[in-house]
C-alpha positions as CSV (number, residue, x, y, z in Angstrom):
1,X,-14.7,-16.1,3.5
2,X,-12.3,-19.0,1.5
3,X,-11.2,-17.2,-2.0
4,X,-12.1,-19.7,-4.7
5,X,-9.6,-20.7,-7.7
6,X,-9.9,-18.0,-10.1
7,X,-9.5,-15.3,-7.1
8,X,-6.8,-16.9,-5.4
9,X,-5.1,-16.9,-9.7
10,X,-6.6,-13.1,-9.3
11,X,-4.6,-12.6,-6.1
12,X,-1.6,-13.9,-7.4
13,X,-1.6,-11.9,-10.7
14,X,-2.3,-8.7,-8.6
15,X,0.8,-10.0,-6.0
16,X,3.3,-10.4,-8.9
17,X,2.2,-8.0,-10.9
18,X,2.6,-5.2,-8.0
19,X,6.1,-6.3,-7.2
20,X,7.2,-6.1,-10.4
21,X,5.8,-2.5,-11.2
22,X,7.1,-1.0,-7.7
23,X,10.8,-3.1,-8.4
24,X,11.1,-1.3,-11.8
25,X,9.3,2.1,-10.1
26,X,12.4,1.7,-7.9
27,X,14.9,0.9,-10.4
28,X,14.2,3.7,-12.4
29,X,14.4,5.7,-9.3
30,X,18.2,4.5,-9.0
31,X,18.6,5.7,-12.4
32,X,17.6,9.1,-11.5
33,X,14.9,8.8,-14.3
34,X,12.2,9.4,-11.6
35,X,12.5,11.0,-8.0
36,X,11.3,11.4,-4.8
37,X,10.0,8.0,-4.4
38,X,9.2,5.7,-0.9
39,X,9.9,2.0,-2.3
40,X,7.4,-0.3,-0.6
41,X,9.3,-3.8,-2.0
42,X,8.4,-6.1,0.0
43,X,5.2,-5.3,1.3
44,X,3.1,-5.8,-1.4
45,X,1.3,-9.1,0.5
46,X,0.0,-6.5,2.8
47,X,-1.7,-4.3,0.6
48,X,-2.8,-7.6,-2.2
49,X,-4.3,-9.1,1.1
50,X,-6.3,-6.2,2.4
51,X,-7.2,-5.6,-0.9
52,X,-9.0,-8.6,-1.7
53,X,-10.5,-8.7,1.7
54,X,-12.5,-5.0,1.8
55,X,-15.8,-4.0,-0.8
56,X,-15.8,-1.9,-3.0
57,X,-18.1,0.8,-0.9
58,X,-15.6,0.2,1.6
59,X,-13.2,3.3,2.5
60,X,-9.4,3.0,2.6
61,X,-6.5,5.8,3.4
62,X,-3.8,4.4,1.9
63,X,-0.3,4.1,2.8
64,X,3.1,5.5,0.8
65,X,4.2,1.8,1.2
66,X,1.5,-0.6,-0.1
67,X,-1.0,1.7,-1.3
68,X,-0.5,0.9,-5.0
69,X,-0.6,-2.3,-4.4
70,X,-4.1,-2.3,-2.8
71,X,-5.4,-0.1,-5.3
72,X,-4.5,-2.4,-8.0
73,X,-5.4,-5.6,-6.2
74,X,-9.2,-3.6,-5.5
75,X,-9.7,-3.3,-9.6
76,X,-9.6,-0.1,-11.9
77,X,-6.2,0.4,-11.0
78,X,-3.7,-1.1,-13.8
79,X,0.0,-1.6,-14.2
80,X,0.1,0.7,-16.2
81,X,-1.7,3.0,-14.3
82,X,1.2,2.8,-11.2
83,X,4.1,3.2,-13.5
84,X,2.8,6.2,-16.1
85,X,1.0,8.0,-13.0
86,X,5.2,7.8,-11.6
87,X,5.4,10.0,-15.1
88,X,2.6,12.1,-14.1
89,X,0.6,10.7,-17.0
90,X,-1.8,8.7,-14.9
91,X,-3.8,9.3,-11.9
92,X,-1.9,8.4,-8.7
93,X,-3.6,5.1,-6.7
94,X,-4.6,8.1,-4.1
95,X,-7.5,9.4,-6.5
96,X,-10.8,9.3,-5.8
97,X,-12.1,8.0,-9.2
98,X,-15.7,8.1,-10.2
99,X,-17.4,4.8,-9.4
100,X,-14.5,3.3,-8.3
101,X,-13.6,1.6,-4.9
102,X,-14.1,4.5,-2.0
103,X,-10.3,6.3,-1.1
104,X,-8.9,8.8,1.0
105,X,-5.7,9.9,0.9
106,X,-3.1,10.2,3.2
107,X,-1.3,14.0,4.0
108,X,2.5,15.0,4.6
109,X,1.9,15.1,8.3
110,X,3.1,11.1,9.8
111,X,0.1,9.8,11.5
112,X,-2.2,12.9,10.9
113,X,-4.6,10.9,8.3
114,X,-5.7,8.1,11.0
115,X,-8.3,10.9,12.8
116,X,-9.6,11.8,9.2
117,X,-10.3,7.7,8.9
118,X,-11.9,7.9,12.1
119,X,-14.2,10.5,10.9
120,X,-14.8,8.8,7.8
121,X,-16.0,5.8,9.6
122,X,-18.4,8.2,11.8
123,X,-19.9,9.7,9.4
124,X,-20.8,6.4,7.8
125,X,-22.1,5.2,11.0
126,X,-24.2,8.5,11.0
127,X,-25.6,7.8,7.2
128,X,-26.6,4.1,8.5
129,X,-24.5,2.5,6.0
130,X,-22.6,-1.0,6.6
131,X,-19.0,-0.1,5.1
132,X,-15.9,-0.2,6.9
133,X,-13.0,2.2,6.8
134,X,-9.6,1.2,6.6
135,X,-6.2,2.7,7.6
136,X,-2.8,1.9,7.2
137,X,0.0,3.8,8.8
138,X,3.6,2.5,10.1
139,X,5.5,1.7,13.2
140,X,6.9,5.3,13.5
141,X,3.3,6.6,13.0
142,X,1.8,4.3,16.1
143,X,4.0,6.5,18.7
144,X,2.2,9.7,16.9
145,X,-0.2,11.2,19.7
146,X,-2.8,11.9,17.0
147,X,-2.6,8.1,16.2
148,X,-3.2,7.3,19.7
149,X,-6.4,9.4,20.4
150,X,-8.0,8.9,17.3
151,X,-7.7,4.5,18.0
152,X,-9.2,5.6,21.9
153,X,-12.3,7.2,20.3
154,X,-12.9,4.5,18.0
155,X,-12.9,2.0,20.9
156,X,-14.9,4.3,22.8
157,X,-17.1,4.6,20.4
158,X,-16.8,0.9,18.8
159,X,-16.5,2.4,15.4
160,X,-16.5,0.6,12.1
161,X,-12.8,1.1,11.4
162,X,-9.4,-1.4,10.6
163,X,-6.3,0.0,12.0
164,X,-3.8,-1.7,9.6
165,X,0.0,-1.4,11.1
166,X,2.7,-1.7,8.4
167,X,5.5,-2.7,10.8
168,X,8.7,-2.9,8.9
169,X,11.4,-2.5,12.0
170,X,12.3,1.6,11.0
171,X,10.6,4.7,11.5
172,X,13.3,6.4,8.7
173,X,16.6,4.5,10.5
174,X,14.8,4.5,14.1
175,X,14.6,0.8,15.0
176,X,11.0,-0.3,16.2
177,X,13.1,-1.6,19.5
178,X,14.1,2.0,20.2
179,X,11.0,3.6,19.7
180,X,8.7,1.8,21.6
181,X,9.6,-0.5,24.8
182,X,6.7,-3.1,24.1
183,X,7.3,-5.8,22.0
184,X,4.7,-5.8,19.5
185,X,1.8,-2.7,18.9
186,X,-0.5,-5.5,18.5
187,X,-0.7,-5.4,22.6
188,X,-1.7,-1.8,22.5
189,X,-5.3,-2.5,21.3
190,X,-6.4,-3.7,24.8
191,X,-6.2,-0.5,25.9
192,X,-8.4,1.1,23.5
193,X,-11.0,-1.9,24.4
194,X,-10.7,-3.6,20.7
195,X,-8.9,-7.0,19.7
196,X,-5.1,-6.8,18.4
197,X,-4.0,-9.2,15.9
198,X,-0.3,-10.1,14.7
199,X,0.4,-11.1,11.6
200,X,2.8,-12.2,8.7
201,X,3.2,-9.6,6.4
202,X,4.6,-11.7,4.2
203,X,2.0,-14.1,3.4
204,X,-0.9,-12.6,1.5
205,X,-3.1,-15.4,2.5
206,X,-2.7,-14.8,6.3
207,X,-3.3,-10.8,5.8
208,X,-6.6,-11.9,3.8
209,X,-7.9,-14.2,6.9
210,X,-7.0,-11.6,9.2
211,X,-8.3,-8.6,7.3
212,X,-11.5,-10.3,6.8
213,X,-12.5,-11.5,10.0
214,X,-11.6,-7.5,11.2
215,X,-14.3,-6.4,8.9
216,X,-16.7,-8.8,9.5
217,X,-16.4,-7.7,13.0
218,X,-16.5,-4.2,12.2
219,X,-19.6,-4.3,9.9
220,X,-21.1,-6.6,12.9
221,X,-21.3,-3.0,14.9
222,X,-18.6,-4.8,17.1
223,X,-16.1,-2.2,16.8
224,X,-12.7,-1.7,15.6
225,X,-9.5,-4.2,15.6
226,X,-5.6,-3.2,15.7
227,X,-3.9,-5.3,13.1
228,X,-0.1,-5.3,12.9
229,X,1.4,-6.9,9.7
230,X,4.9,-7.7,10.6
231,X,7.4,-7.2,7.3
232,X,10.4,-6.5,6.1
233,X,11.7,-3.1,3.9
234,X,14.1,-4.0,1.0
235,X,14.9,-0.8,0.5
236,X,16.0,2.6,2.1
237,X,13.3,4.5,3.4
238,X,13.2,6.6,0.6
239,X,15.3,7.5,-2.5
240,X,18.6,9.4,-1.8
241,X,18.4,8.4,2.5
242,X,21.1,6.1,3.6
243,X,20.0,3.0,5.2
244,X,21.6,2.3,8.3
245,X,21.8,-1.5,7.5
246,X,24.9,-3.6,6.3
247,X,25.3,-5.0,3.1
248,X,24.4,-8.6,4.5
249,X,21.9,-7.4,6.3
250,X,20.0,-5.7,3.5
251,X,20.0,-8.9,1.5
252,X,18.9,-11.1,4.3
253,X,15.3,-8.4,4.3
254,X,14.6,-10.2,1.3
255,X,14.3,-13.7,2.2
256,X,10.9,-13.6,3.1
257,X,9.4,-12.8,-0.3
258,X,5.5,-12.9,-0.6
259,X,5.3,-13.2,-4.2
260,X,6.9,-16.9,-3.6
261,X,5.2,-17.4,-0.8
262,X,1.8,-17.1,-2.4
263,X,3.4,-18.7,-5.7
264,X,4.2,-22.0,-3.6
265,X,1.3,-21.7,-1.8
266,X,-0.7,-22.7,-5.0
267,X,1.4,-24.4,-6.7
268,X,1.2,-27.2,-3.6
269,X,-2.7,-26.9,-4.0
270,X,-2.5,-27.3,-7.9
271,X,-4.1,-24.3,-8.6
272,X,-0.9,-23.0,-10.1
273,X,2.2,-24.6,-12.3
274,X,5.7,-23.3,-13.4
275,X,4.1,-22.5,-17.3
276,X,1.2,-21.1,-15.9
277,X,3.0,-18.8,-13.5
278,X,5.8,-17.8,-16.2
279,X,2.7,-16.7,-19.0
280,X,1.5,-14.9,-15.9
281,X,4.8,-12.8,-15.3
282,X,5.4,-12.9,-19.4
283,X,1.5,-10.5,-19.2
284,X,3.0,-8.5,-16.4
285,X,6.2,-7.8,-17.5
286,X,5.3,-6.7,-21.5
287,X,2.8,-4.2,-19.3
288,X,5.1,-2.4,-17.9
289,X,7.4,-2.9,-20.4
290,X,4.7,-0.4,-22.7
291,X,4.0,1.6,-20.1
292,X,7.6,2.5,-19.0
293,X,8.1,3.3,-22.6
294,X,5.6,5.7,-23.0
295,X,6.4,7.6,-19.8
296,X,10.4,8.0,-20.9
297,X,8.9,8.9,-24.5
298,X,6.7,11.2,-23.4
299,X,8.8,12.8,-20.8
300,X,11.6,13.5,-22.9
301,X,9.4,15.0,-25.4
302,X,7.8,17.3,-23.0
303,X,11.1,18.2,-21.8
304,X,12.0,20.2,-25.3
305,X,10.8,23.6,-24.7
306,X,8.1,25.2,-27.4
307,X,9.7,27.9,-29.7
308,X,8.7,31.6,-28.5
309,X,6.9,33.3,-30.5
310,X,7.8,36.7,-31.5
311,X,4.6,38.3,-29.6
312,X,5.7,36.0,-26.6
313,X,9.6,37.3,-26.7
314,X,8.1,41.2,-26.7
315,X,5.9,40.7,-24.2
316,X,8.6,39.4,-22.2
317,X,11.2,42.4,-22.8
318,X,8.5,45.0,-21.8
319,X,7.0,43.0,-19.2
């Protein structure tokens, strides 16, 4: 289905918007203002693209790459929302709100969530409905055995589920070419009897096509597809882990940029000029510019400890 002019503005503003809340999420990571966080920079066409592509009433476990970015590109989850929930003063993009798009989140074990999606998508089948369930997880997570028997039942069973691989090229600092000896994961779906699909990570548009036509197949009753969005990390794996790759090499990962892939994209159809794009960014930017303001604000105040009381102080020294 062919997004018309105000979504494909919509997708944009979600696409620029998300990379600029998980680039200063990041920073203030750096700064040691926040901790403990997986940056997903550069794979926020993935989750923009799958975003616009599934229904509300449609469920999706998330990833800890491009699941804020999916969340916010589904609606109900703001800017705001992704950087003050960093704070701990906002739901995280995991919750299950009320009335809001269907989510389940992911747990601490790699790969462990993909059989809960495949029950999901069951019991859905079970309750006669027409949604589809969607799952992300990463290259290190396809080698998972947990991974593999929960995408064999689904064939077998030609659920309505998207297996959605993030493929960034490291599992931590194991390189996909270690890992696995195929070439792509894309080839694995033949032999859990559903279609595999390659794409661009990059390019929010292609994810979109793809995603859709994976649904549609899906809510057909023609079972599952293996989609394997192709990217590149920016960062580290995580906060505080080395990366294993040079200086050069780091700074060539972000030449591929989906945020001015999509911009160009629209700009060439004229749905999109340089003043429109820049009062876009000007919205997005004074956002987070409140919000990241109110979560340093508010943290530093919570971080002076209340007076005891004298009743508090005695019940401590005969505690």
């Amino acid at each position: 289905m062919a997004l018309n002019e105000e979504q494909l503005i919509a997708m944009y503003r979600a696409l620029a918007g998300s990379r600029s809340a998980e680039h200063e999420i990041t920073e203030l990571n750096k700064q040691g203002v926040l901790s403990g966080h997986h940056s997903g920079l550069g794979h926020e066409a993935i989750g923009v693209g799958v975003g616009f592509a599934v229904r509300p009433d449609d469920c999706v476990q998330m990833s800890h790459r491009s699941g804020m970015m999916l969340a916010h590109a589904r609606g109900g989850y703001s800017l705001s929302d992704a950087v003050l929930s960093q704070f701990g003063q906002a739901p995280s993009h995991y919750a299950q709100t009320e009335g809001g798009p269907r989510t389940c989140s992911i747990v601490g074990l790699v790969g462990t969530w993909v059989p809960m999606s495949v029950g999901i998508a069951m019991a859905d089948r079970f309750r006669g409905k027409d949604t589809v369930t969607v799952t992300f997880f990463g290259d290190g997570a396809a080698n998972e055995g947990a991974v593999h028997e929960a995408m064999n039942l689904a064939g077998t069973r030609r659920l309505p589920i998207v297996f959605v691989i993030e493929n960034n090229g490291f599992a931590v600092s194991m390189p996909t070419s270690e890992a696995t000896a195929a070439e792509d994961f894309a080839s694995r779906a033949a032999g859990y009897g559903m279609p595999g699909v390659t794409v661009d990570g990059h390019d929010a548009l292609a994810v979109y096509e793809v995603a859709t036509q994976a649904l549609a197949r899906a809510r057909a009753g023609r079972g599952p597809t293996l989609v394997e969005a192709v990217i590149t990390r920016w960062e580290p794996h995580a906060q505080g882990i080395a990366d294993l790759r040079s200086a050069e090499e780091m700074a060539e990962a972000r030449i591929r940029d989906g945020a001015q892939i999509l911009r160009a994209a629209l700009i060439e159809r004229g749905l999109l000029d340089e003043a429109a794009a820049a009062a876009i960014q000007a919205q997005i930017d004074e956002e987070i510019r409140a919000a990241c303001e109110q979560g340093q604000s508010t943290k530093h105040a919570s971080a002076e400890p209340a007076p005891m009381t004298p009743e508090a102080a005695a019940a401590l020294t005969y505690a």
